[in-house]
N, C-alpha and C positions, 0 to 999 in steps of 0.2 A: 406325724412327728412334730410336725409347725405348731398343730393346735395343742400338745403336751406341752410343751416349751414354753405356748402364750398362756398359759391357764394357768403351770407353775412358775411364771413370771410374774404376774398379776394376783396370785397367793400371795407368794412372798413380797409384794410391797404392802396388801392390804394389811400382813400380818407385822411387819417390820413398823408401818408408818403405826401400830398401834402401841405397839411396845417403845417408840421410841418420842411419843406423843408429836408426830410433825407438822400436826397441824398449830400454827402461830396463834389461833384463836382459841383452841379447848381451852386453854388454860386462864382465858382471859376475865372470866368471872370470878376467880377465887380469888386473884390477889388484885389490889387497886393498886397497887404500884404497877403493876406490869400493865393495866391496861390502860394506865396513864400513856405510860412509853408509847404501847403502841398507837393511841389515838396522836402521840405529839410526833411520832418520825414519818404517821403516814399525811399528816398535815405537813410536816417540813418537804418529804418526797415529792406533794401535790404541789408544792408553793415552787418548791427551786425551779422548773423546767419555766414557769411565768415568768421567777424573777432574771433568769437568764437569758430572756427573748425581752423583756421589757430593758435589761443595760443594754443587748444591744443595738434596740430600734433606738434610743436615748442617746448611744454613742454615734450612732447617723447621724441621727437629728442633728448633733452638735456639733460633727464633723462638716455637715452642707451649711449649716449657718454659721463656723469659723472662717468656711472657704469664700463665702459671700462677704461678709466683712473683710477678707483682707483684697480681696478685689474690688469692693467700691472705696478705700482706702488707698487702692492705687489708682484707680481714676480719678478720683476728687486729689490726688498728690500730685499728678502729670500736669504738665503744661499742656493746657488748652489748644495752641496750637497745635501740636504734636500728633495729639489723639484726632486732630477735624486733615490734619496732614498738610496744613498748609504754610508749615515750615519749610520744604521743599524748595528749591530755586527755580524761578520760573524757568522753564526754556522760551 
């Protein structure tokens, strides 16, 4: 019974995906507009997932060299003594 069910499951998409042309390439050679499309959304598809790991190793990068600046910015602001600690009062 499993192998009727898997044999007339697998008809019916061969025969469906033909009539309904779902393959995204068949049609790719007749009209040059559509295979513009497709050559430019699967270039855009491959590009995005780069351009989304490249902002944000760029937004680290920017964030640990914002944070470095404004801490050598508070060192070079403090008083000298302060930061060696020998403002303190003697005992």
């Amino acid at each position: 019974m499993r192998r009727a069910v898997a044999a007339c499951a697998a008809l019916a998409a061969l025969l469906v995906s033909v009539v309904a042309s779902a393959c995204p390439v068949c049609g790719v050679g007749t009209n040059e507009a559509n295979r513009q499309a497709f050559i430019g959304s699967t270039i855009f598809l491959s590009l995005l997932p780069l351009a989304m790991m490249g902002g944000l190793i760029g937004w680290g990068i920017w964030h640990v060299r914002r944070r470095e600046r404004e801490r050598e910015t508070a060192f070079t602001s403090a008083d000298p003594l302060v930061l060696q600690g020998l403002d303190t009062p003697a005992e």
